[in-house]
C-alpha positions in Angstrom: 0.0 0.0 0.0 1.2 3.7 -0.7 0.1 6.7 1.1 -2.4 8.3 -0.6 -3.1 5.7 -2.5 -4.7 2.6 -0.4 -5.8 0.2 -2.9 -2.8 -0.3 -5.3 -0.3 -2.5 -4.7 3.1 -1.2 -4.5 6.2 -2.7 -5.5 9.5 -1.3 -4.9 12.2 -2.3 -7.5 15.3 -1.0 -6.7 16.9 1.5 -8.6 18.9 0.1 -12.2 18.0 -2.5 -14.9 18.9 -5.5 -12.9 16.2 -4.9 -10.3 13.8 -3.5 -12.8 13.9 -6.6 -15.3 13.7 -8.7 -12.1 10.5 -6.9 -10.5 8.8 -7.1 -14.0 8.9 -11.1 -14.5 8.0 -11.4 -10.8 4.8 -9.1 -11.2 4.3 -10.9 -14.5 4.0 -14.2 -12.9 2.5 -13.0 -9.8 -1.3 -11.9 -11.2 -2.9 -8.5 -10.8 -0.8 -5.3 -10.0 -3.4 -3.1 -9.3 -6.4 -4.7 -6.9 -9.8 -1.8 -7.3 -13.2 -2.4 -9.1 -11.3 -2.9 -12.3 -9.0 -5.3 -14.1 -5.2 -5.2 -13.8 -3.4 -1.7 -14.6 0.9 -0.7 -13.8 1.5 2.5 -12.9 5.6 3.1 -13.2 6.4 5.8 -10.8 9.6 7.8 -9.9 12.3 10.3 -9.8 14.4 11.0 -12.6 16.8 13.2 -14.6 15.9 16.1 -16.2 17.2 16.7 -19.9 15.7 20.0 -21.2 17.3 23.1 -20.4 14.7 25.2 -18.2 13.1 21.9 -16.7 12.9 22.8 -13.0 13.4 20.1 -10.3 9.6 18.5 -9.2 8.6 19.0 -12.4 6.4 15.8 -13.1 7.0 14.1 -16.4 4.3 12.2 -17.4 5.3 9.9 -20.8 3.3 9.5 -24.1 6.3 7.0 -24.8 9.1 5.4 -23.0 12.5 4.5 -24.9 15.2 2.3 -25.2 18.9 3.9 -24.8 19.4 3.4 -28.2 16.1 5.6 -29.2 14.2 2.3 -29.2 10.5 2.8 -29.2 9.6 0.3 -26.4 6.2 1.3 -25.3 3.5 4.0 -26.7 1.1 5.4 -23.4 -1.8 6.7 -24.7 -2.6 7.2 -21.1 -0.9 10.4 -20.5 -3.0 13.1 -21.6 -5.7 12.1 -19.1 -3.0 11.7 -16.4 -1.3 14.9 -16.9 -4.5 16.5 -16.7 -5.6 15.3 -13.4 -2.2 16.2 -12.1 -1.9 19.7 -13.6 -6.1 20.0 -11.6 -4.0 19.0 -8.4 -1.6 22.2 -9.0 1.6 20.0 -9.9 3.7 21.1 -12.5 3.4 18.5 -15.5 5.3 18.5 -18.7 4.3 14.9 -21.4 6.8 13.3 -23.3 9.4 10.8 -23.8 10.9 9.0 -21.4 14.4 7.3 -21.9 16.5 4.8 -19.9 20.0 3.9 -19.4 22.0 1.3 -17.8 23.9 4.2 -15.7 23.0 7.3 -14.0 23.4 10.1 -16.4 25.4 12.5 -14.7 27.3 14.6 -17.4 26.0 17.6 -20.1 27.2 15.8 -22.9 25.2 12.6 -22.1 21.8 14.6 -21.3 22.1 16.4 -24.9 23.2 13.0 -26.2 19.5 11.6 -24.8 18.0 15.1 -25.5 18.7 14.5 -29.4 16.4 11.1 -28.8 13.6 13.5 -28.5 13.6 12.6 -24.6 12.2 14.9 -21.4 13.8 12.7 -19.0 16.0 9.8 -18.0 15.7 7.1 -15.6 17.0 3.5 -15.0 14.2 1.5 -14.9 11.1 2.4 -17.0 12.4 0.7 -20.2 13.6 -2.2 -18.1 10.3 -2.9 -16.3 8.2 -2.5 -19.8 10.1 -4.5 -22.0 8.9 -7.2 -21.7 5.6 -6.8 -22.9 2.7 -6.0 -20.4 -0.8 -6.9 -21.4 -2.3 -4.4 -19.3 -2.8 -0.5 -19.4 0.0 1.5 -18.2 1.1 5.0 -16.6 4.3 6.4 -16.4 4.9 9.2 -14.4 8.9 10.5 -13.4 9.7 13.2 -11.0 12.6 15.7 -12.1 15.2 15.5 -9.4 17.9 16.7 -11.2 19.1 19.0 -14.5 21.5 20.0 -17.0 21.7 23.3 -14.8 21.5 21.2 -11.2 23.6 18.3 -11.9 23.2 15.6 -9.3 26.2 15.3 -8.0 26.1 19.0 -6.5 24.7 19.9 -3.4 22.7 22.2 -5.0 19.9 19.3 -6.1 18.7 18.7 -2.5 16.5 21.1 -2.3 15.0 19.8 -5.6 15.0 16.0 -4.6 12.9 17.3 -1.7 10.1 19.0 -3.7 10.5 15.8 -6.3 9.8 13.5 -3.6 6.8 15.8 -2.4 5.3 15.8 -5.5 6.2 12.5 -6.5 4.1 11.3 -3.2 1.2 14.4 -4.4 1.1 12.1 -8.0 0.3 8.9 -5.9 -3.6 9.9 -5.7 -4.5 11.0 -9.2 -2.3 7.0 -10.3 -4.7 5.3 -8.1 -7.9 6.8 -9.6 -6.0 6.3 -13.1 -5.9 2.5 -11.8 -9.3 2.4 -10.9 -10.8 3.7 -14.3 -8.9 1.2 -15.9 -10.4 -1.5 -17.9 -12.0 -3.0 -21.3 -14.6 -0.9 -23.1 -17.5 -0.8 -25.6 -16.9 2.9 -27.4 -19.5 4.3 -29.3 -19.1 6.5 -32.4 -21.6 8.6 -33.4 -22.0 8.8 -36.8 -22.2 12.0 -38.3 -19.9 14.2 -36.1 -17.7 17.2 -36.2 -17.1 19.3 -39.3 -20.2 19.7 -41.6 -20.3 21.2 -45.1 -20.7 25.0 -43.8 -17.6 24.2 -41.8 -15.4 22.8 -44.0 -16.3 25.6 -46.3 -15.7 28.7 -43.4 -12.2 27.1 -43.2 -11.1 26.6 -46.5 -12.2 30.0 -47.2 -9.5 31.3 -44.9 -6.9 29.2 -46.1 -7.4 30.1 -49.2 -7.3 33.8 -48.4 -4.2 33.1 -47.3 -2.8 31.8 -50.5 -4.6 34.6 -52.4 -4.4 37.9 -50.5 -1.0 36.8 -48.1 -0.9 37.2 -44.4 -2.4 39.4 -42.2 -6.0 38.2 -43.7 -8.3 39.7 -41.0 -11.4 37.3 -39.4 -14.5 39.1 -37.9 -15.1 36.8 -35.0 -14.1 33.0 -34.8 -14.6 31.4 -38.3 -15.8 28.8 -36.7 -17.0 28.1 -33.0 -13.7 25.8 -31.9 -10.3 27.2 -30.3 -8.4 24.6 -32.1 -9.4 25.8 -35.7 -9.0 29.3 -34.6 -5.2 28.4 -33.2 -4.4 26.4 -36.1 -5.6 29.3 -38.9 -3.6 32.2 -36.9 -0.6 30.3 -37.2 -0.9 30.3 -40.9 -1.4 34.6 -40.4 -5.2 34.4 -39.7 -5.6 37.4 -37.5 -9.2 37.4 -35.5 -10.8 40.3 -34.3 -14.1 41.3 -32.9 -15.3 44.1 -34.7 -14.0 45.9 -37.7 -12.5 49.3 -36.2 -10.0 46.6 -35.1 -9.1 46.4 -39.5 -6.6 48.5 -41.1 -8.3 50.7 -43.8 -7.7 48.3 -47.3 -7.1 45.0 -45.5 -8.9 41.8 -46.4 -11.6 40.2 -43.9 -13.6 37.3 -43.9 -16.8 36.6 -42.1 -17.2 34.1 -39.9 -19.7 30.9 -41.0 -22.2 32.9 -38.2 -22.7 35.9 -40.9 -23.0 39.5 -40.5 -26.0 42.3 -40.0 -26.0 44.6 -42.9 -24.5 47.2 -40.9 -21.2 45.6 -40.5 -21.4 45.1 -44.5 -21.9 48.5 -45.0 -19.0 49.6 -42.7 -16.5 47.1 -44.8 -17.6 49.2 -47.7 -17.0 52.3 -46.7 -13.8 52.3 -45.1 -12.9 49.8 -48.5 -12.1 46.6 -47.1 -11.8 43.6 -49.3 -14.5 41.3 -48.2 -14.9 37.7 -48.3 -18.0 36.3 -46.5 -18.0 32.8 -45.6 -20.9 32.9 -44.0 -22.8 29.7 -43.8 -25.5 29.4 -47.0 -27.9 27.9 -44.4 -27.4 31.1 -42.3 -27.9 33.3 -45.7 -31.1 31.6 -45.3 -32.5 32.6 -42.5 -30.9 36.4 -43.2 -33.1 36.2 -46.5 -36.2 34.7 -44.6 -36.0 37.7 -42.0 -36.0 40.1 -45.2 -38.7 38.4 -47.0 -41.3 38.6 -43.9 -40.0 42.2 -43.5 -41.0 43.4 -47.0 -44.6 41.7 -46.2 -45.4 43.3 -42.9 -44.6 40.7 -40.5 -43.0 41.5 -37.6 -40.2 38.2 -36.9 -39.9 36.6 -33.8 -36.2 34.9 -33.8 -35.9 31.7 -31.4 -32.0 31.8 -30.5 -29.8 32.3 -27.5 -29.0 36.1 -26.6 -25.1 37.1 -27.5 -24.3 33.8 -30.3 -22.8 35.3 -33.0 -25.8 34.3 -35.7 -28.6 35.6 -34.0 -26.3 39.3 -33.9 -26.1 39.1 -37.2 -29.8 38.3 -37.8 -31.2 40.6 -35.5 -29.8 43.0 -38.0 -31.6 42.4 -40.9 -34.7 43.9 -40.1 -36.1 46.7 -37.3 -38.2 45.4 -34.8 -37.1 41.5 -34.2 -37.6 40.1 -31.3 -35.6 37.5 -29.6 -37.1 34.7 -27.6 -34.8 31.6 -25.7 -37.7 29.8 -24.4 -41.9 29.0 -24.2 -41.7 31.9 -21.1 -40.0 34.2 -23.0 -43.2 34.4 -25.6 -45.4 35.5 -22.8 -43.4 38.7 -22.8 -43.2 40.2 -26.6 -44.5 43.1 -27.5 -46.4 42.8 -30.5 -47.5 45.1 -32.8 -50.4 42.9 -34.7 -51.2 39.5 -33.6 -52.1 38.7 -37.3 -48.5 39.5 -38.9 -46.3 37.5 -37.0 -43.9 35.3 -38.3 -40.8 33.3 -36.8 -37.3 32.1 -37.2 -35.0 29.7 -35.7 -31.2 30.1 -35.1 -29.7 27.3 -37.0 -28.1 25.5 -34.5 -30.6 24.5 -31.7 -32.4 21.5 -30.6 -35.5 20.8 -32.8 -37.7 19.8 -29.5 -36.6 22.9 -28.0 -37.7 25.2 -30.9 -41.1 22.6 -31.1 -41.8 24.2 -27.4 -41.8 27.5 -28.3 -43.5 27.3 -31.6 -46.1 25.6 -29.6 -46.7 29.0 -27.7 -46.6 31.1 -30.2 -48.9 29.5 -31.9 -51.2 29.5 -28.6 -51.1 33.2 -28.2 -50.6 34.3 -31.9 -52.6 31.4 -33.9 -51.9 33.0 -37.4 -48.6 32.6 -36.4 -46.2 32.1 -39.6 -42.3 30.0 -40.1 -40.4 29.8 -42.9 -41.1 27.4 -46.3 -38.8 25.0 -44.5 -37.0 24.4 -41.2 -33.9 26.5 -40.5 -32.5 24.5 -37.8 -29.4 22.9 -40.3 -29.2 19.3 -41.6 -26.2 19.0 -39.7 -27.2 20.1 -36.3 -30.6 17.5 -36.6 -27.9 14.8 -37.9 -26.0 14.9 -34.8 -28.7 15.3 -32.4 -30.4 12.4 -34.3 -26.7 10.1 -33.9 -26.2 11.1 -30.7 -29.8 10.2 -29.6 -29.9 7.1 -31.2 -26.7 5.5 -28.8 -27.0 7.5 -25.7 -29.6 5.3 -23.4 -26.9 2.3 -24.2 -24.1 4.3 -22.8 -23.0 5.3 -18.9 -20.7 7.9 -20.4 -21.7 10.1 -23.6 -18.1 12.6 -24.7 -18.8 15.5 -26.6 -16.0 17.1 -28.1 -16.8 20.8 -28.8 -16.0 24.4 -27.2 -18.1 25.3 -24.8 -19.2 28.8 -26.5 -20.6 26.2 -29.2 -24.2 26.3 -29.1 -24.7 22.7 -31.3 -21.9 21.2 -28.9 -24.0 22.4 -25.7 -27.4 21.2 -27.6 -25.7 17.9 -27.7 -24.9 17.2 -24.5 -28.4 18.9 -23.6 -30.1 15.5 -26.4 -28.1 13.1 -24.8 -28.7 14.2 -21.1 -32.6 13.6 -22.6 -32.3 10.4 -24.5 -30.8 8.5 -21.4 -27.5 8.8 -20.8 -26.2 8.0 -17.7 -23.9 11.2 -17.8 -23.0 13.3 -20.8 -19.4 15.9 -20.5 -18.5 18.8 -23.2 -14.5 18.4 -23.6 -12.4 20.7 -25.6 -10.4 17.7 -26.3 -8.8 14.8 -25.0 -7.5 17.3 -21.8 -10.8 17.7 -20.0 -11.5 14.4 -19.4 -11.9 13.3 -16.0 -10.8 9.8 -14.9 -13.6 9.8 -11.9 -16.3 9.7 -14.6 -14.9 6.2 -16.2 -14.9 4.3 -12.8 -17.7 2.6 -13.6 -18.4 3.2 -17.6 -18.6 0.2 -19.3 -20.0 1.9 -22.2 -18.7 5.2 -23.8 -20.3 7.4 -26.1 -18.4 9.9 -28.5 -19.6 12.3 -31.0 -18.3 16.2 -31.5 -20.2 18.7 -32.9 -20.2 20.6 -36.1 -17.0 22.7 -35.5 -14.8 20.0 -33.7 -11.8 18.9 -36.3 -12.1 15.1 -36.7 -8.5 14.2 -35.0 -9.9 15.5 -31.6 -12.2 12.9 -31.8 -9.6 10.5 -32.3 -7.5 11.5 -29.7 -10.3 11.1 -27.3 -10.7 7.6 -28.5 -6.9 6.7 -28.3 -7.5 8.7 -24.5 -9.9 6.0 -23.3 -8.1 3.3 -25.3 -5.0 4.0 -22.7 -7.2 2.8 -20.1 -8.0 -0.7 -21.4 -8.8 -2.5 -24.6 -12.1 -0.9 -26.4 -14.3 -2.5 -29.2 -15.2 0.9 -31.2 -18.8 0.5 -32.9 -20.0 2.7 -35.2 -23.3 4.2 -34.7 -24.4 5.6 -38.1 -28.1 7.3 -38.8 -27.3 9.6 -41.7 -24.6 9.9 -44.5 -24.0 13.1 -45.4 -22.9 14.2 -49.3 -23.7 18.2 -48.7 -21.0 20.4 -50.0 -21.3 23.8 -50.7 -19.0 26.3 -53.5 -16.3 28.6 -51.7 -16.9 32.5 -51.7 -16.3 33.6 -55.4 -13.3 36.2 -54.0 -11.1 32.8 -53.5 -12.5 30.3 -55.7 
């Protein structure tokens, strides 16, 4: 037993490959190394030496691989993106990467570069040793910095930094227990469709190829797409995002986001002479040229959306006198000019039972009531509420991987909550989840919504494969073929 850390079973190796290779085949013959509510998990905990330059002692290196002295790839640990999380939520300082071992203790400059050009984070004796030979069961490696190319060990000057590795080694033994515990095999299920849709893919590429057109800085009136990691990736390329456009240099070339734009903000870009591209959604366009159309008849338009998204901003602009409602409550209090000309529209991105509330009460207190010629909510949003809902009373755990100021990622935790999920998380990616929610899931739902890049799904996946075997099932309800042309200023 370890402090902190009552039900795992701790074995002390002894420090060097000898001891290591011996405790391995003993554990190996020996059954379980973990005892909890779940199967069998190692967790390889330790001190170690420190091969970056600026790598302070008690730094906890948690490794996504573990290597040979030669550069040998001897184990891949999916596990560590979770476990680095939970650490860094305990206020430890984390770093993830490779870990390398070596029959000696590394003591001299020229050897730490030597491992440093492996593409290693640290150095230890054992890891390697213990892993070797093969373990069939999830695994966690997590190193303490003791000492560093700028506090060699043999100086009395790495004391002070073995005691704070040894305190935050012992901090670490908590969040490896839970890990152990939320070990074990798994049923994922894939929600089929997820992430980007056709307006996405579109919003994006229109950027990009801005970029190649126009050259960096291309300006982007809010996020092209609700997701941090698309924003990130595009102002690395010289996307630069702003909020309004005082914040553009007279002449400079902006895009619009997918959400689109009130008609104001059109006619500013044309009188200060900006070169526009608008990649705003076509299904938004919609809904802009719906809002017009009842305008030029009389009706006054009732817009069902959440106050402050980015859409309904730009909607409310397209005509005087809208009215925003959120919910069936919010009805009771419009002011309406002639119960006969009303008419209503629907952000693109809600839920379609939410919307079906609200429409119900308009219709109760305005029955001549009028929507558009078809629904506005997007083929995209209903496909993944319809995925989603189709899996989520099977599953204890339902993942979806979206930012949280994405109203379609919120709606679909909101549709799985409903359709019977046990529990359903937003994650940003694989570094919000939370081993305490996998103690007892057997059966883990994923989807992402409509702005969430594919590979943070997968990462997810590989995230929860680091915990145990998982049989992945695909959960199909739609295929989707929509694609839509690029903004004639890039085409």
């Amino acid at each position: 037993m370890a402090k902190g850390a009552p039900t795992a079973r701790v074995v002390r190796t002894g420090a060097g490959p000898v001891r290591a290779r011996r405790a391995a085949q003993a554990l190996l013959s020996s059954g379980p190394v973990c005892s909890g509510t779940g199967p069998a998990a190692l967790a390889v905990a330790g001190l170690a030496g420190g091969l970056r330059e600026g790598l302070a002692p008690g730094t906890v290196v948690v490794a996504d691989q573990v290597l040979g002295a030669d550069g040998t790839v001897v184990a891949m640990i999916e596990s560590a993106p979770m476990v680095a999380s939970e650490l860094r939520r305990r206020g430890l300082p984390v770093t993830i990467g490779a870990v390398v071992s070596t029959q000696d203790l590394v003591t001299s400059g020229a050897r730490r570069a030597e491992l440093a050009g492996l593409g290693a984070v640290a150095v230890d004796c054992e890891t390697a040793y213990l892993l070797s030979p093969g373990w069939p069961v999830p695994t966690a490696v997590v190193r303490v910095v003791v000492d560093t190319p700028e506090r060699e060990l043999r100086s009395f000057a790495t004391i002070p930094g073995g005691i704070k590795a040894l305190r935050n080694l012992r901090a670490a033994a908590p969040v490896l227990e839970d890990w152990g515990r939320s070990a074990g095999a798994r049923r994922v299920m894939l929600a089929g469709p997820r992430s980007f849709c056709a307006g996405v893919e579109r919003a994006i590429a229109t950027v990009e190829k801005a970029l190649e057109r126009f050259q960096a800085p291309v300006y982007v009136r809010r996020q092209i797409v609700h997701n941090r990691h698309v924003v990130r990736d595009l102002e690395a390329r010289g996307a630069v995002f702003v909020q309004e456009l005082d914040q553009v240099p007279d002449g400079a070339t902006v895009v619009y986001s997918a959400h689109g734009v009130a008609p104001a903000v059109r006619s500013e870009a044309a009188e200060r002479g900006l070169r526009v591209v608008d990649a705003t959604c076509p299904l938004v366009n919609k809904v802009h040229h719906e809002v017009r159309r009842f305008a030029e008849h009389g009706f006054q338009v009732v817009l069902i959306g959440h106050a402050g998204h980015d859409e309904t901003e730009g909607t409310l602009g397209e005509a005087e006198g809208i009215q925003l409602v959120s919910t069936p409550s919010d009805v009771d209090r419009l002011d309406i000019r002639d119960p006969s000309k009303v008419a209503y529209i629907t952000q693109t991105t809600l839920s379609p039972s939410d919307v079906a509330a609200v429409v119900a009460r308009l219709s109760e207190r305005y029955p001549e009531v009028v929507g558009p010629h078809s629904a506005d909510i997007c083929y995209a949003t209903q496909n993944r509420q319809d995925a989603v809902s189709a899996m989520a009373a099977e599953c204890d755990l339902v993942i979806v991987v979206g930012s949280s100021n994405s109203s379609n990622a919120a709606r679909l935790v909101e549709v799985s909550e409903r359709a019977g999920a046990r529990r359903a998380v937003l994650v940003e990616d694989h570094s919000g989840l939370r081993l305490s929610w996998f103690h007892r899931a057997s059966t883990v739902g994923v989807t992402a919504a409509a702005s969430t890049p594919p590979r943070l799904v997968d990462e997810v996946v590989a995230a929860v494969r680091g915990m145990g075997p998982v049989a992945i099932e695909e959960r199909t309800v739609a295929a989707e073929n929509v694609s839509f042309p690029l903004p004639v200023e890039v085409r």
